[in-house]
N, C-alpha and C positions, 0 to 999 in steps of 0.2 A: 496571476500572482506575480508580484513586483518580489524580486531582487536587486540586494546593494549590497558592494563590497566594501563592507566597512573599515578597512583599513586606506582605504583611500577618505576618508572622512576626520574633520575633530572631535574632540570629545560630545562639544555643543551640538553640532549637527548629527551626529549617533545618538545622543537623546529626544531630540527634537525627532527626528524620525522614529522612536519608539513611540513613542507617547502620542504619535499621528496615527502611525498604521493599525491595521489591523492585526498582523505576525504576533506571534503567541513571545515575543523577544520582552525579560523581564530587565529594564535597567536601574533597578534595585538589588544591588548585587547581595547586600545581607540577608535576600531569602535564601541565597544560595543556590539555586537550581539555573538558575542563565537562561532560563523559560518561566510564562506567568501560567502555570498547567489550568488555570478556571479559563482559559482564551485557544480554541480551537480553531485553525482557517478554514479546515474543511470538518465535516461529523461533528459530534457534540462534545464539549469537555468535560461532561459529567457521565460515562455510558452507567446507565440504572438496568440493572437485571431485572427480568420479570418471567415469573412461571408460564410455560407453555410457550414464550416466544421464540419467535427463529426467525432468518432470513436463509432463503433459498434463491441460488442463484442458479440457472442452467444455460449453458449455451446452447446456439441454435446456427450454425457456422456451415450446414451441409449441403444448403442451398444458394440460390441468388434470391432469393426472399425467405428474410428471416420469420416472418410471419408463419407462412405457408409452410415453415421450418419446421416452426412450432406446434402448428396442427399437425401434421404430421408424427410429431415426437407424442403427442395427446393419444390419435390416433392407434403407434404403434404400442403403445402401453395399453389400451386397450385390447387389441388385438391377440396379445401375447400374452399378457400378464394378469387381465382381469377377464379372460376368455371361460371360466370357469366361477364367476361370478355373477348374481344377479343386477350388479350396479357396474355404469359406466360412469367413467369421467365425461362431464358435458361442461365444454369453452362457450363461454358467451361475454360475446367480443361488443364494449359497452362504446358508446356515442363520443362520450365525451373524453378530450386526451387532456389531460393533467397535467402532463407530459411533452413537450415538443418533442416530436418525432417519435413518440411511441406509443404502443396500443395497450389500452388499458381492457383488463377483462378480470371475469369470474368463471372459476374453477369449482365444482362442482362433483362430488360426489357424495350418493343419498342426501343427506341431509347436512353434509359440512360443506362449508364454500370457503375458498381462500379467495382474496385479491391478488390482484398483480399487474404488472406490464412488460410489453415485451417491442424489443426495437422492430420500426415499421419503415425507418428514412434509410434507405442501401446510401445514402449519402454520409452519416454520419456514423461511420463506424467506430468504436473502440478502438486506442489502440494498442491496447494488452488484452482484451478477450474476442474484439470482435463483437459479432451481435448477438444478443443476451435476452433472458428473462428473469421475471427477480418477483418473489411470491413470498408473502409474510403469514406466519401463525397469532391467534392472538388466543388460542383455545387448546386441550391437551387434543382433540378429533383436530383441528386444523394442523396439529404439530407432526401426527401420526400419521396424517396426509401427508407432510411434506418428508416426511422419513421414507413415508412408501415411493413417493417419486425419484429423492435421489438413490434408492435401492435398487430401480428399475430403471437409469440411466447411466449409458457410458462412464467408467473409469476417467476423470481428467476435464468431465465435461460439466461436471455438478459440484456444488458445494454449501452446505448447511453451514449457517452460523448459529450456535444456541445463544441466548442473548441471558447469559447464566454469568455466576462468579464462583471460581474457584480457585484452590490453592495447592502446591504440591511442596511438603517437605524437602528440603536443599540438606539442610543439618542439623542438631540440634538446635538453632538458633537462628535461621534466616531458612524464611520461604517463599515462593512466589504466587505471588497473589492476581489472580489476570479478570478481568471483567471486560462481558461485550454487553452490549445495548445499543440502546437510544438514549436521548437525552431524557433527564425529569417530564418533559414536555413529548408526550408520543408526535412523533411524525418529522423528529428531529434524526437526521442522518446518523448513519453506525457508526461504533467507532469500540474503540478494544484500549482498553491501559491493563498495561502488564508493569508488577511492582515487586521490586525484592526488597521483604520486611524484615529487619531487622526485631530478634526478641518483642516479636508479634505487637512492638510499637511504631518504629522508629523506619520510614521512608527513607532508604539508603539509594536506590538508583529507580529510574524509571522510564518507559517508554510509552508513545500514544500511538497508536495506528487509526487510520481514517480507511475507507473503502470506496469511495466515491470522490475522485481529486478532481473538482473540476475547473485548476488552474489550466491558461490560455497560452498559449498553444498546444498544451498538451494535455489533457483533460485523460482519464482514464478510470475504467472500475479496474479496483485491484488493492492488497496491503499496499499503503502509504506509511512511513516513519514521521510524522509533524516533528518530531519531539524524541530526545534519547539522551540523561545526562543521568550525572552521580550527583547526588548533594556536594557539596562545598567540603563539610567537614568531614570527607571517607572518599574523598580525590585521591589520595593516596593508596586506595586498596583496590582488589582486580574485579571490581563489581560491574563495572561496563562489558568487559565480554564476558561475563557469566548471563549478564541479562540480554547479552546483541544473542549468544547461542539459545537462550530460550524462546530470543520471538524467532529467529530462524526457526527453530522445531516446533510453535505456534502455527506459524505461518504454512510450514509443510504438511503441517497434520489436519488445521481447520481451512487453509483457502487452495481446495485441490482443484483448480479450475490451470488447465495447463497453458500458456499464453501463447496469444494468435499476432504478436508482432515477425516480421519479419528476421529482426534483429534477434531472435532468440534461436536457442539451438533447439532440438526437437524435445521433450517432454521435458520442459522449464517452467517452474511458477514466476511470474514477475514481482519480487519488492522494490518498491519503489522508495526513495527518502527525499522528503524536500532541503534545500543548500539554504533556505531563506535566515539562517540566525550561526554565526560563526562564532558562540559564544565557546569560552573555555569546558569542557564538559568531564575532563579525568586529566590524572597526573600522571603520563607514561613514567613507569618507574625504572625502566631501561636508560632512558633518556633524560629523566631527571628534569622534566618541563613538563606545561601545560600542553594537552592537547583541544584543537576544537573540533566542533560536530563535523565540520567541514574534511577535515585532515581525517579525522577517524572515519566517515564514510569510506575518502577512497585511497589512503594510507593506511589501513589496518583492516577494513570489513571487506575491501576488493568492491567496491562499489565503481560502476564507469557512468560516466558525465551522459547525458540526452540532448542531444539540438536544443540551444535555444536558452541552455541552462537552468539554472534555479532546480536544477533535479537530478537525481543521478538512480541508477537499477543496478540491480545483483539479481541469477537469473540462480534458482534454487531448483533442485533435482526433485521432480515429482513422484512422490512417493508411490511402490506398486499397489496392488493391491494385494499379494502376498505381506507386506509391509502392514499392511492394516490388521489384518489375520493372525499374523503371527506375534511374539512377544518383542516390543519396541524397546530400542537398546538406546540407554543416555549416556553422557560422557558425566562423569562424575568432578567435585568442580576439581580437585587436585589436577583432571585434565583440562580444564579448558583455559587457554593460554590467547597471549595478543599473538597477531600473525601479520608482522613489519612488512609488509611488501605489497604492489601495486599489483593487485590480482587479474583476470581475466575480462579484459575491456574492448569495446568495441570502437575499432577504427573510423574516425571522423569523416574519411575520403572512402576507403573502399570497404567498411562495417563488417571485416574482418575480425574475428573476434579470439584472443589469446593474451599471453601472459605476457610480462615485461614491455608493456609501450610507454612509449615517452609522450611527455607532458609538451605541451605549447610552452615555453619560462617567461612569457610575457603575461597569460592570464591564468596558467597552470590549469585549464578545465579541459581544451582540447586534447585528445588523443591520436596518435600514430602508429604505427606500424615499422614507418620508416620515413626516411627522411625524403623522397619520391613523392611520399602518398602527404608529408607535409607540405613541399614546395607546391604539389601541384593543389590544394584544397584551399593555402593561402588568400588566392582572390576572392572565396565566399567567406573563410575566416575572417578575414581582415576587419571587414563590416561588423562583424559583432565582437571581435577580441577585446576584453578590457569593458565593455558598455554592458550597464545594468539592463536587468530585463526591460524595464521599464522603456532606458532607450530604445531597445531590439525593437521593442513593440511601435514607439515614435516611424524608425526605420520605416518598417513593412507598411505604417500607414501611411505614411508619403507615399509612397510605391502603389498604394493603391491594394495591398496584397492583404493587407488586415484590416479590420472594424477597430478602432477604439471601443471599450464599453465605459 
């Protein structure tokens, strides 16, 4: 995934780069959104609900081979949970990979089979889950299978996606309307739009989440943000964090897979947002100007910058399972408000992770600590301050260090 910072560009040349790329960036500004929503980089831009669909996702992190992880995980569900049953689960681990680097198989029981695959290469690991497996329903027996597996798997370490639409009442007059799927086209990557409706016509703000980002250098399973604006004409009202707090509480309730980077504190889900489109997206009314996706990521959502850029993370509290159990408390929208300040980010030099760091003022993406941890990270900054991904990537392939693709 190429990034550019469009203000270093002319008008001509910020069009000419839309109308090339691929980036979901609309520069037709009279639709009013600052994104073309039918144009996806990663998942699909259309996700179509279907009965009996799911995705199931399980980590497999307790070993040095994920595989054998996996059996194992097969195994112990047998052992425990179907011990008083006439029917086992039987893995049957198929020839052909679909997949680089990962093993595809069928699942197996009595008479329901699900597909899947699961990571085989200890080289290529995740780096928000780590190594995974990922098993699809296409039947209401394949669905109730995958229900009964994430029931009998670790808290943090599973997560269904239903590939359903639905809506929850906001107030009499604006609701939100959230759809996961596939595209039209089965076999087309996940992907979730969440939409707040106005008087159950009128698209007033929206987001796209993707699940599988598999921008370079940094490729990851995990919620991705592609996409997050208000219409043109309701820039002026607080519809942006009414709908940032509802994919948060999306996000916390459907993607409970707890993240295996380093950089996270302990029971954290990772969202991710891509930086790729700085278009205007709300009118902060404190401030009396435009804001863009950019500035509202990590100016008001606490979002902190990833190596390499073009992306930024916010690390979301993994809900318990008493949380699930018990009755789920919402802020109501009279409470949810913008929140002006540079949230909890991790430090560039030593990924220290806390409130109030300072910014780099030359490319504004880097983050500090202190002024220590700036001087001395400078000589690796330096190379990439200011230069779009694009170059970053030029960079590393002279050096021998990266593949162009």
């Amino acid at each position: 995934m190429f990034v550019i910072w469009f203000h270093l560009l002319n008008m001509d040349d910020y069009l000419a780069f839309c109308l090339k790329s691929k980036f979901p960036i609309d520069p037709d500004s009279n639709r009013g959104w600052g994104y073309n929503w039918e144009s996806a980089k990663y998942g699909t831009a259309n996700p179509t609900p279907r009965d009996s669909y799911a995705t199931l996702f399980v980590l497999v992190n307790h070993t040095d081979s994920p595989l054998e992880d996996f059996k194992n995980f097969i195994h112990e569900i047998n052992r425990n949970n179907l011990k008083h049953s006439d029917q086992r689960l039987e893995l049957d681990l198929k020839n052909k990979h679909v997949n680089p680097g990962r093993q595809d198989f069928v699942l197996t029981l009595g008479e329901t089979m699900i597909h899947g695959n699961v990571s085989i290469d200890t080289d290529c690991i995740d780096l928000n889950v780590g190594y995974y497996g990922v098993m699809e329903s296409t039947s209401i027996k394949e669905y109730m299978l995958l229900q009964m597996i994430k029931q009998y798997t670790n808290h943090g370490y599973a997560c269904l996606l239903d590939h359903v639409e639905t809506s929850i009442e906001l107030d009499e007059n604006l609701k939100l309307v959230t759809v996961t799927g596939q595209g039209p086209a089965l076999g087309d990557d996940l992907s979730t739009r969440l939409v707040l409706r106005l008087n159950d016509s009128i698209d007033v703000a929206k987001c796209h989440l993707s699940y599988r980002d598999e921008s370079n250098p940094d490729p990851c399973v995990g919620p991705t943000i592609e996409m997050i604006s208000v219409q043109k004409d309701y820039h002026n009202q607080t519809y942006l964090p009414v709908l940032f707090y509802w994919v948060t509480k999306f996000v916390n309730e459907e993607f409970t897979l707890e993240c295996f980077s380093a950089d996270s504190p302990p029971g954290r889900i990772q969202l991710k947002a891509l930086l790729s489109n700085n278009s205007n997206v709300v009118v902060d009314s404190h401030q009396g100007r435009y804001i863009t996706a950019q500035e509202f990521f990590l100016d008001y959502a606490a979002f902190s910058t990833l190596p390499f850029y073009g992306s930024a993370v916010l690390y979301l509290s993994l809900p318990t399972q008493k949380y699930f159990k018990g009755e789920r408390m919402y802020l109501g929208l009279n409470n949810i408000a913008w929140k002006v300040n540079i949230g909890r980010c991790v430090c560039d030099q030593c990924q220290k992770i806390k409130g109030g760091m300072k910014r780099c003022q030359r490319c504004l993406m880097a983050h500090y600590c202190s002024k220590k941890c700036q001087k001395t990270d400078w000589k690796r900054h330096k190379q990439c301050c200011g230069k779009t991904k694009l170059q970053i990537q030029q960079l590393l392939a002279d050096k021998g260090l990266q593949k162009l693709c």
